[in-house]
C-alpha positions in Angstrom: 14.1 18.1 3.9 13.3 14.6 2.5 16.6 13.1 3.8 16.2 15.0 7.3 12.7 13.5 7.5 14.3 9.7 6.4 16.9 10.2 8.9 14.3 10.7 11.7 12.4 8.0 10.6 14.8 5.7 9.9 16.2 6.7 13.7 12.1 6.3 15.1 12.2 3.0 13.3 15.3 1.7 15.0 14.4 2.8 18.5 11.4 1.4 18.8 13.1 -2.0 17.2 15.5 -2.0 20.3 12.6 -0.8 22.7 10.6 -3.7 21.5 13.3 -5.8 21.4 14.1 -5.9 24.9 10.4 -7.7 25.3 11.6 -10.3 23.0 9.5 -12.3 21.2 6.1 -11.7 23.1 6.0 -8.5 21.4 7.6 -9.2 18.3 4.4 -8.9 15.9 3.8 -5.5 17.2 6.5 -3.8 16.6 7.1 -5.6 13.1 3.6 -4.0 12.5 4.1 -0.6 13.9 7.5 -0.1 11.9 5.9 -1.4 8.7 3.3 0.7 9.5 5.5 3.8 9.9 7.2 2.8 6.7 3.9 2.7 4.9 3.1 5.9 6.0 6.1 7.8 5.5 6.1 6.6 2.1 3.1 7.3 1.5 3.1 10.7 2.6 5.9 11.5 0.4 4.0 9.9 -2.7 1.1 11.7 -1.9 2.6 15.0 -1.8 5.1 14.8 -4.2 5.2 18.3 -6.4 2.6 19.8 -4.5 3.4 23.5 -2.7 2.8 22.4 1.1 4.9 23.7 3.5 5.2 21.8 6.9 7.2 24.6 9.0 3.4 26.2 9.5 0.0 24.5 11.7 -1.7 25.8 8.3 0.6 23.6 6.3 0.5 20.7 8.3 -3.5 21.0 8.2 -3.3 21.3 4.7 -0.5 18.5 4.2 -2.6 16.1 6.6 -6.4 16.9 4.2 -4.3 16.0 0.9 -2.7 13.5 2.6 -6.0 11.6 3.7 -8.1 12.5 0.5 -5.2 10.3 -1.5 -5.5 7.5 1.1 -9.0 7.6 0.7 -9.1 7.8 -3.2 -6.7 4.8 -2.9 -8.8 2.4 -0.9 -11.8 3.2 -3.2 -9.8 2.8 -6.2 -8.2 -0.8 -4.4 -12.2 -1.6 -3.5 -13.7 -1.3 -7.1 -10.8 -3.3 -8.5 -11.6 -6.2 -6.4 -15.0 -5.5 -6.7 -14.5 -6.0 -10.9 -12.3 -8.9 -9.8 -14.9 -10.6 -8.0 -17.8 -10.2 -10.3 -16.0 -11.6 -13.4 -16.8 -15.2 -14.5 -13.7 -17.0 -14.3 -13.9 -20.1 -16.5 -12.1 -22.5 -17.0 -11.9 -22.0 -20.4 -10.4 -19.4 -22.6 -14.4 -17.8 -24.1 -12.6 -15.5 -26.6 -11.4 -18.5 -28.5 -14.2 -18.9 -31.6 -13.0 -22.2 -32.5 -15.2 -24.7 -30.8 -12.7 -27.5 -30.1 -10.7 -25.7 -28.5 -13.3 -24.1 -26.4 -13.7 -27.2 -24.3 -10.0 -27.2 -23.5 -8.8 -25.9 -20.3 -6.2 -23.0 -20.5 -3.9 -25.1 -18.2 -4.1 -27.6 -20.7 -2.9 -25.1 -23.2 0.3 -24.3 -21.0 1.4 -28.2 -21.2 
């Protein structure tokens, strides 16, 4: 199923490079975008339902496919926000502050990588 499902996609990705194509380069940015946005999905759709018991021959299936689907998307954006949220709300020094020597403490860590 997985390599009837590339096969379409792949096929989706490469028609609507020649639709787009045919615009030329007004276009361009769009269709880069909506193929890397297929890509992202399709793989992402497969992560996300990897070893799970979903069937997508049925409407239930699909409905159930599509809720697991967007409850990992939206478990990964909050998991993405409170990492750069910890990112931001660190104090990034100059200096390395789990160095106990004092001497050293006033010495960049760049200056360490000379």
């Amino acid at each position: 199923m997985i390599s009837t499902a590339f096969l379409i996609v792949a096929l989706l990705v490469v028609l609507i490079w020649v639709l787009i194509e045919f615009k030329r380069m007004k276009h361009k940015l769009f269709a880069i975008f909506l193929i890397g946005l297929i890509i992202f999905t399709y793989v992402t759709f497969t992560i996300s339902l990897k070893d799970k018991d979903v069937t997508l021959n049925t409407v239930p299936g699909i409905v159930d496919a599509g809720r697991l689907y967007f409850s990992w998307l939206g478990s990964v954006f909050i998991k993405a926000k409170s990492v750069t949220m910890y990112a931001i709300g660190l104090d990034w020094k100059t200096y390395n502050e789990s160095v106990v020597d004092t001497s050293s403490k006033n010495e960049s860590i760049w200056d360490k990588l000379k």
